[in-house]
PyMOL CGO cylinders between C-alpha atoms (Angstrom):
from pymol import cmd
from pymol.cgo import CYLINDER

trace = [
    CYLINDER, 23.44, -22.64, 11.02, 25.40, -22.38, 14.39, 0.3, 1, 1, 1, 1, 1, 1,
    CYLINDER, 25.40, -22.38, 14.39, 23.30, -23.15, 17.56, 0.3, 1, 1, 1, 1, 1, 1,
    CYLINDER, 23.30, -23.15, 17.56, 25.42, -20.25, 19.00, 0.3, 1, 1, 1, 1, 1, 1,
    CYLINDER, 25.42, -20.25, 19.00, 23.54, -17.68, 21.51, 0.3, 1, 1, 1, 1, 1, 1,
    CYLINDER, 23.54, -17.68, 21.51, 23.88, -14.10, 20.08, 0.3, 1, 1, 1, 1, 1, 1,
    CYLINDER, 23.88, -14.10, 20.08, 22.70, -10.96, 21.52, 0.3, 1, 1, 1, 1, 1, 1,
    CYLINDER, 22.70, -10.96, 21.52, 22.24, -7.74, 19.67, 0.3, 1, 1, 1, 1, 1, 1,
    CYLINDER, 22.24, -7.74, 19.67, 19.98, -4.87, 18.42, 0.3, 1, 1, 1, 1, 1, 1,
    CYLINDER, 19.98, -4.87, 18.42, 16.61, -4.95, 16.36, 0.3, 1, 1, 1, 1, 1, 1,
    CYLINDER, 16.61, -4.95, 16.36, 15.45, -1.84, 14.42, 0.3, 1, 1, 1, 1, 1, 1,
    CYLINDER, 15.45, -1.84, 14.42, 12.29, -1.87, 13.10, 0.3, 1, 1, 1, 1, 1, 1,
    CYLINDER, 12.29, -1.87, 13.10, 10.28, 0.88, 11.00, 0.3, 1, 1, 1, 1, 1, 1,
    CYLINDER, 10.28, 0.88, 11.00, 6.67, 0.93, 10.34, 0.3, 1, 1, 1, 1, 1, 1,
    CYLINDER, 6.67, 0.93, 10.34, 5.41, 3.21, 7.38, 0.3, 1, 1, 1, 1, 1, 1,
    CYLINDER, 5.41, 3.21, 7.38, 2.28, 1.71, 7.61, 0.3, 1, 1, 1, 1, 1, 1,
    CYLINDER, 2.28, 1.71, 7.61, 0.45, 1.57, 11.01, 0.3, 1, 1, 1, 1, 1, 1,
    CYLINDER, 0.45, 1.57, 11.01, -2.14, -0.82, 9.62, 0.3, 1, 1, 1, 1, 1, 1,
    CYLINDER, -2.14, -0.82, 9.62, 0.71, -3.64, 9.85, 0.3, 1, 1, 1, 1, 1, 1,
    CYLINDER, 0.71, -3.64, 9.85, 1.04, -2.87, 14.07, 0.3, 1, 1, 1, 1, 1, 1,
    CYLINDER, 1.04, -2.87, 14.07, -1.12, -6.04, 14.99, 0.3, 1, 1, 1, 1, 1, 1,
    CYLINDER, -1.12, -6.04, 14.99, 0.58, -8.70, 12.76, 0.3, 1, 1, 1, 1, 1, 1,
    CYLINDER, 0.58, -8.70, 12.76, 3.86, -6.78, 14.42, 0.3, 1, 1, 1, 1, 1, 1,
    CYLINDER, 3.86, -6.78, 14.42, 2.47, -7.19, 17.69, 0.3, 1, 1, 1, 1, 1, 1,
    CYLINDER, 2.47, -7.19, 17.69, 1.72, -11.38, 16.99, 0.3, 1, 1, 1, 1, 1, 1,
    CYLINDER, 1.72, -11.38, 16.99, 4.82, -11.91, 15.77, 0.3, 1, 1, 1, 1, 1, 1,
    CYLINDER, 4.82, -11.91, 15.77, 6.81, -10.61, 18.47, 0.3, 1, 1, 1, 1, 1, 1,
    CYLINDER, 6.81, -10.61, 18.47, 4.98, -12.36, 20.74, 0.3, 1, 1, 1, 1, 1, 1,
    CYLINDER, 4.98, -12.36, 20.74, 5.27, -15.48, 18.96, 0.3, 1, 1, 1, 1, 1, 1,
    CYLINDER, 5.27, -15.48, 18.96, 9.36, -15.19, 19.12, 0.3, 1, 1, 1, 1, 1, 1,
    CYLINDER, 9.36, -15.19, 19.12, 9.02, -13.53, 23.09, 0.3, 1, 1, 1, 1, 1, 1,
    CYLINDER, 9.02, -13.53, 23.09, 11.34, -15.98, 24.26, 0.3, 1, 1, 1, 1, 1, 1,
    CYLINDER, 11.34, -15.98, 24.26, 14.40, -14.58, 22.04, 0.3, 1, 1, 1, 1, 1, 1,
    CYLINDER, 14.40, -14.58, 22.04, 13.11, -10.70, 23.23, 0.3, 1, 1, 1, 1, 1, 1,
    CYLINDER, 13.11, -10.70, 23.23, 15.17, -9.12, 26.15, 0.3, 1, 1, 1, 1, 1, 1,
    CYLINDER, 15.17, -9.12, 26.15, 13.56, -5.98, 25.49, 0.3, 1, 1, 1, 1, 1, 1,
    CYLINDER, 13.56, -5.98, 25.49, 11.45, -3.26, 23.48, 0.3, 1, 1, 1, 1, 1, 1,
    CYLINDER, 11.45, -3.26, 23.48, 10.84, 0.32, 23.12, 0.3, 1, 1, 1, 1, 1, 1,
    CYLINDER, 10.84, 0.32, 23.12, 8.74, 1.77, 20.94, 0.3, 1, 1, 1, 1, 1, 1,
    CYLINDER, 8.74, 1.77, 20.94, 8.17, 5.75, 19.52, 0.3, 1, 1, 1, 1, 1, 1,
    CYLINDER, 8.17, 5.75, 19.52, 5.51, 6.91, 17.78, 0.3, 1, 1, 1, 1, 1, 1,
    CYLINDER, 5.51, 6.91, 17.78, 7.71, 9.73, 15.55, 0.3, 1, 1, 1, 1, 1, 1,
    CYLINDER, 7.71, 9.73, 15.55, 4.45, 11.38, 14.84, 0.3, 1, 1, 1, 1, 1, 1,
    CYLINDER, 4.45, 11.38, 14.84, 6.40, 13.92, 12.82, 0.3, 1, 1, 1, 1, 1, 1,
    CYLINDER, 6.40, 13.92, 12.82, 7.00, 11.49, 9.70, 0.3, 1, 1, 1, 1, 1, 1,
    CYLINDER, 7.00, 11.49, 9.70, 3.56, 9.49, 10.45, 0.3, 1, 1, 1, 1, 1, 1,
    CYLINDER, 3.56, 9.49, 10.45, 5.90, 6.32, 11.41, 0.3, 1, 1, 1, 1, 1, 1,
    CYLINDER, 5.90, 6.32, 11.41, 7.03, 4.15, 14.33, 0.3, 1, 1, 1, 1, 1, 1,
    CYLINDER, 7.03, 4.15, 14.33, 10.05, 2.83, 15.43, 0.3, 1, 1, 1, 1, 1, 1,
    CYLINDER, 10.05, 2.83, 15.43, 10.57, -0.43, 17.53, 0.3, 1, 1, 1, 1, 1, 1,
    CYLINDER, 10.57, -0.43, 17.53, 13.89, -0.99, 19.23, 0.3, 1, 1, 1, 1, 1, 1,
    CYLINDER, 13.89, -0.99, 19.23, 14.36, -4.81, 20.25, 0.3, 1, 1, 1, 1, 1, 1,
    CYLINDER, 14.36, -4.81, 20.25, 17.31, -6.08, 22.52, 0.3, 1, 1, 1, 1, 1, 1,
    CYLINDER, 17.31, -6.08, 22.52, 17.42, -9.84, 21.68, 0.3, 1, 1, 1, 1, 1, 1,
    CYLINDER, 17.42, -9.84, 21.68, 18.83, -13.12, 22.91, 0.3, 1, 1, 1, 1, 1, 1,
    CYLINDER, 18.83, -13.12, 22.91, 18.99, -15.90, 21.11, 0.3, 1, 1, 1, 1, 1, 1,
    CYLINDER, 18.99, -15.90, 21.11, 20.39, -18.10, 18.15, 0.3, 1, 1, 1, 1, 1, 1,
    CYLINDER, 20.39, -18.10, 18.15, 20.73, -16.71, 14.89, 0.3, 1, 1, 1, 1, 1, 1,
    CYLINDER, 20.73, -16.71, 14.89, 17.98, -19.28, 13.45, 0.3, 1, 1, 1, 1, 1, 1,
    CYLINDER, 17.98, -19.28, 13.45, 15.60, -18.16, 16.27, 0.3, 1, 1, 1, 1, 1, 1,
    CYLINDER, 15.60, -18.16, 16.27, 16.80, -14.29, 15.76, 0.3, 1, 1, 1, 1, 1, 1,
    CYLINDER, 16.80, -14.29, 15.76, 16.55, -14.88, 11.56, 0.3, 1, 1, 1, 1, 1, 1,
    CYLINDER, 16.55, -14.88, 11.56, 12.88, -16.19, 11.97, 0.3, 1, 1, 1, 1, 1, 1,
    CYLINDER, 12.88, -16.19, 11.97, 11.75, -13.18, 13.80, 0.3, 1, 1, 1, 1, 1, 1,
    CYLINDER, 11.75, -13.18, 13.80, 13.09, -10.56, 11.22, 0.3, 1, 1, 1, 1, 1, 1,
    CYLINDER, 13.09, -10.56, 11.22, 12.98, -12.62, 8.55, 0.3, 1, 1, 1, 1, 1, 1,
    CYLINDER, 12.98, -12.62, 8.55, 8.66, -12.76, 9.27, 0.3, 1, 1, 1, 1, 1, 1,
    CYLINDER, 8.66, -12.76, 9.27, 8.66, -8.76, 9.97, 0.3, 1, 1, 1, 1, 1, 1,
    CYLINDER, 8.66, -8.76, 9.97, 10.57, -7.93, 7.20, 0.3, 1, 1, 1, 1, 1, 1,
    CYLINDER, 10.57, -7.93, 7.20, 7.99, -9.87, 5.07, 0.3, 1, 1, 1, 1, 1, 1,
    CYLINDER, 7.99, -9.87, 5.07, 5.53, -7.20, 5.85, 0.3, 1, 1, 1, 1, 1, 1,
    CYLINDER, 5.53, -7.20, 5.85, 4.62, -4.81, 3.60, 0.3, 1, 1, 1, 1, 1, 1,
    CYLINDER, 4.62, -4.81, 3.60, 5.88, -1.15, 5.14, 0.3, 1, 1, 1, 1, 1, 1,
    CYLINDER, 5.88, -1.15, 5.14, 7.93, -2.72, 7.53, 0.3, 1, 1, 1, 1, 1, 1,
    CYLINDER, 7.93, -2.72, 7.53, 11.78, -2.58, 7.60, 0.3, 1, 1, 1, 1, 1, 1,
    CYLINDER, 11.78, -2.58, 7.60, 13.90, -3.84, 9.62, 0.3, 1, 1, 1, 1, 1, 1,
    CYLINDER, 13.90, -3.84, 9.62, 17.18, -4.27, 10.22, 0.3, 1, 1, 1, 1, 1, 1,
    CYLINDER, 17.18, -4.27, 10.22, 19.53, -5.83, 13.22, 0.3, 1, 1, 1, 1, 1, 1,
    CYLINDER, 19.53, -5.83, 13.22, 23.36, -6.25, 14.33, 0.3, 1, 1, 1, 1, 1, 1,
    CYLINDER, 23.36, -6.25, 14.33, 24.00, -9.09, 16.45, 0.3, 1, 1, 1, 1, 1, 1,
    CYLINDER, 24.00, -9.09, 16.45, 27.58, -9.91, 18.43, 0.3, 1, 1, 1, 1, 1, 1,
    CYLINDER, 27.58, -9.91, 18.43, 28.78, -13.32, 20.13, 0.3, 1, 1, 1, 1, 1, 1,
    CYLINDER, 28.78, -13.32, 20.13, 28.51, -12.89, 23.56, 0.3, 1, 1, 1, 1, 1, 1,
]
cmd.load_cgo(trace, "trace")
């Protein structure tokens, strides 16, 4: 794969709240690709949504979803652009 820097958007839903601390390890683990986060509670369908900005190569940005969306209730889904 390219060694090309992209930038782009991370979406991630969590049905299953239980899964937050393996979330929580693995971003941290891939911090250094992670521009930044926001995260909301939708209390109103018992889920959470985590919006990543991210830096990085696609291997480096393909690790990091490809480990979340390993996770069992977890979904995720990004769009990345050549900057």
């Amino acid at each position: 794969m390219s060694k090309e820097r992209r930038m782009g958007v991370v979406g991630i839903v969590v049905e299953q709240r239980d899964q937050v601390p393996k979330i929580n390890s693995i971003l941290s683990s891939h911090g250094d690709v992670i521009v930044g986060r926001l995260g909301v509670p939708y209390r109103e369908r018992d889920i959470a949504v985590i919006a990543l900005i991210v830096d990085g190569t696609t291997d480096e940005i393909g690790a990091l979803t490809g480990k979340l969306g390993q996770l069992s209730g977890v979904q995720v889904k990004s769009t990345l652009v050549t900057r």
